[in-house]
N, C-alpha and C positions, 0 to 999 in steps of 0.2 A: 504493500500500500504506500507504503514512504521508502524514499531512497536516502534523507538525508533529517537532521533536525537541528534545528536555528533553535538560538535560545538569546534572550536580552538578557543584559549582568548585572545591569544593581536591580536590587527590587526581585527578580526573579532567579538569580541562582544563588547572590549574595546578598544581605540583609545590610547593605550600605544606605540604603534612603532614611532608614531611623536615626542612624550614626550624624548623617549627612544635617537633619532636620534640628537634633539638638546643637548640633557645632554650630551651623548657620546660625540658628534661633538667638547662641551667645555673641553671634560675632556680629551679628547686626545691630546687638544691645551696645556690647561694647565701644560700636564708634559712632553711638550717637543717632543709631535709625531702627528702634526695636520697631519688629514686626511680628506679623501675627502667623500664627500655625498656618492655617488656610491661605495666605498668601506663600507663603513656603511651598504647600501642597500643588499651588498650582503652578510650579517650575519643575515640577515632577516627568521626567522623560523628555525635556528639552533641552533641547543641545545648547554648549554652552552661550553661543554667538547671540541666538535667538533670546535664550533668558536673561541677559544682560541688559538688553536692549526693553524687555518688558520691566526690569528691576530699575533703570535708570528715566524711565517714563512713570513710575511711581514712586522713585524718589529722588527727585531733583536735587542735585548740589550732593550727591553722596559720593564719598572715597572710592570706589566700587574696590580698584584695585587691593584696596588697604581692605577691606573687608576678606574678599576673598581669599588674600594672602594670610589673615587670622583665623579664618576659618580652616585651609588647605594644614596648615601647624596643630591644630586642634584635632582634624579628622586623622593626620598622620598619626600623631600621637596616639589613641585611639586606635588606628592600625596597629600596633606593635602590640599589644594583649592580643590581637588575632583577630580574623574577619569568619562571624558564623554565617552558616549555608542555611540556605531557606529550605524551609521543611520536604523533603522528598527527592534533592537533588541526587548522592549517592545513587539510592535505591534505583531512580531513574537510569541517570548513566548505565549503571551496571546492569539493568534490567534488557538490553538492546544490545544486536552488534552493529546499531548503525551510526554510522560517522557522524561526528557532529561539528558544530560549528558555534562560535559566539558573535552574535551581533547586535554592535554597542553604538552609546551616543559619548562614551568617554572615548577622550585620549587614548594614544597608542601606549602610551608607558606608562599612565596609569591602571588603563584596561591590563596590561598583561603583570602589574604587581600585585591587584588583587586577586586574580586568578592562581598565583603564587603564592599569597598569604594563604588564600582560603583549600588550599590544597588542592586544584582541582587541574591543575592544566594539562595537564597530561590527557583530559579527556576528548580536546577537541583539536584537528589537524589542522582548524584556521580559526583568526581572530579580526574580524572585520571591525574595523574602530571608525570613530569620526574623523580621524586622519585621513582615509582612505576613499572617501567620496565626496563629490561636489555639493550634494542638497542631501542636508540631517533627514533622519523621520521629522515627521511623517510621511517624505518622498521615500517610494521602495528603493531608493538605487543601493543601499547597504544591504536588506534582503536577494536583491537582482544579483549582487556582485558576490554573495555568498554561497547563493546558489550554481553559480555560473564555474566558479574556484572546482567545486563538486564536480561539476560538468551534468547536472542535471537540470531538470526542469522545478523552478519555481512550486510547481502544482505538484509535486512530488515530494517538497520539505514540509517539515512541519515545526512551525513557528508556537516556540511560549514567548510570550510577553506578559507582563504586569500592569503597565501604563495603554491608556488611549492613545499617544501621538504611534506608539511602537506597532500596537497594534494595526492601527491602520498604514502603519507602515507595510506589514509585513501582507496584509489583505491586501492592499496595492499593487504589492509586486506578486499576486496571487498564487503565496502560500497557506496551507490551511491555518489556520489560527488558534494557538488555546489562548486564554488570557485568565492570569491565576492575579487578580488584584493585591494590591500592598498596602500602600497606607491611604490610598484614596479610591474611594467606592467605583465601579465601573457599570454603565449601562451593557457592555457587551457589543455594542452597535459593530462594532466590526469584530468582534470574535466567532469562529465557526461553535464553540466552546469558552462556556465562560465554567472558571472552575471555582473551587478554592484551594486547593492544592497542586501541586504538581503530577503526581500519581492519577489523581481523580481526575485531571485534563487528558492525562498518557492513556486513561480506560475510556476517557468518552468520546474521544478522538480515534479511538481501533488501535492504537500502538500497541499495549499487552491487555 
């Protein structure tokens, strides 16, 4: 049924978006622009260029740089006690012998440090990062170019994602879709499956 499987990395294999949420949370206080949960939530799965751009159109006259550089110190720190897997990843991987792949809206050498903290790289033969394409999700061209690496067809991988922008990334570039939400609720609108776990997406999708 599937030749290949796409997976998105924070939110859905590693539990980075909480870590992400409280660092942020402090480091917006700290220089002067606290902000709120829900506006957090909604920079959720967007590449960084884009959410910049929506962060500095809600708060004018902000350090951005100086932020971000307090927070990136905060989240690393944090990293070093270790980065945990989102519920069912293991199981997953090992439950398959099909290739896989990870595709991100992080960085090339961040995307491949967490997948080295969190123990897991060894599981996938490619790492498609926001380095690597022209237009972030919610454009498929990070699904397209991961499936392509494969040498198969689109309609033949299957895509988890967490977030809506990823989601309809990967429905874009039309592969099937789970979406196992995170920290913010999802209508499903472009999931073939919408789950709550990983496992529970992998049975309702025909994978095992």
């Amino acid at each position: 049924m599937y030749d290949a499987l796409l997976f998105d990395l924070d939110g859905t294999l590693v539990d980075t978006e909480s870590i992400a949420l409280e660092t942020g949370l402090a480091a917006y206080a700290r220089h002067g622009h606290p902000v709120s949960r829900a506006f957090l939530e909604t920079l959720v799965g967007i590449d960084e260029p884009t959410a910049a751009r929506m962060i500095l159109d809600a708060l004018p006259g902000i350090d951005l740089a100086a932020v971000r550089q307090s927070q990136a110190a905060a989240f690393a720190l944090r990293l070093k006690t270790g980065l945990p897997l989102k519920p069912g990843v293991v199981e997953l991987l090992s439950a398959t012998g099909l290739t896989a792949a990870v595709v991100t809206s992080s960085h090339r050498e961040s995307a491949h440090q967490k997948l080295a903290i969190a123990g897991i790289a060894q599981h996938f033969a490619h790492v498609v990062t926001l380095d690597d394409v022209t237009a972030p999700k919610p454009a498929p061209d990070a699904y397209l170019l991961a499936a392509s690496l494969f040498g198969v067809a689109p309609g033949r991988c299957l895509a988890f994602e967490d977030s809506e922008t990823g989601a309809e990334a990967a429905r874009s570039a039309g592969c099937v879709v789970v979406q196992v939400p995170d920290m913010v609720a999802s209508t499903g609108r472009f999931a073939h499956h919408l789950a709550p776990d990983l496992m529970t997406g992998a049975r309702l999708a025909g994978l095992i």
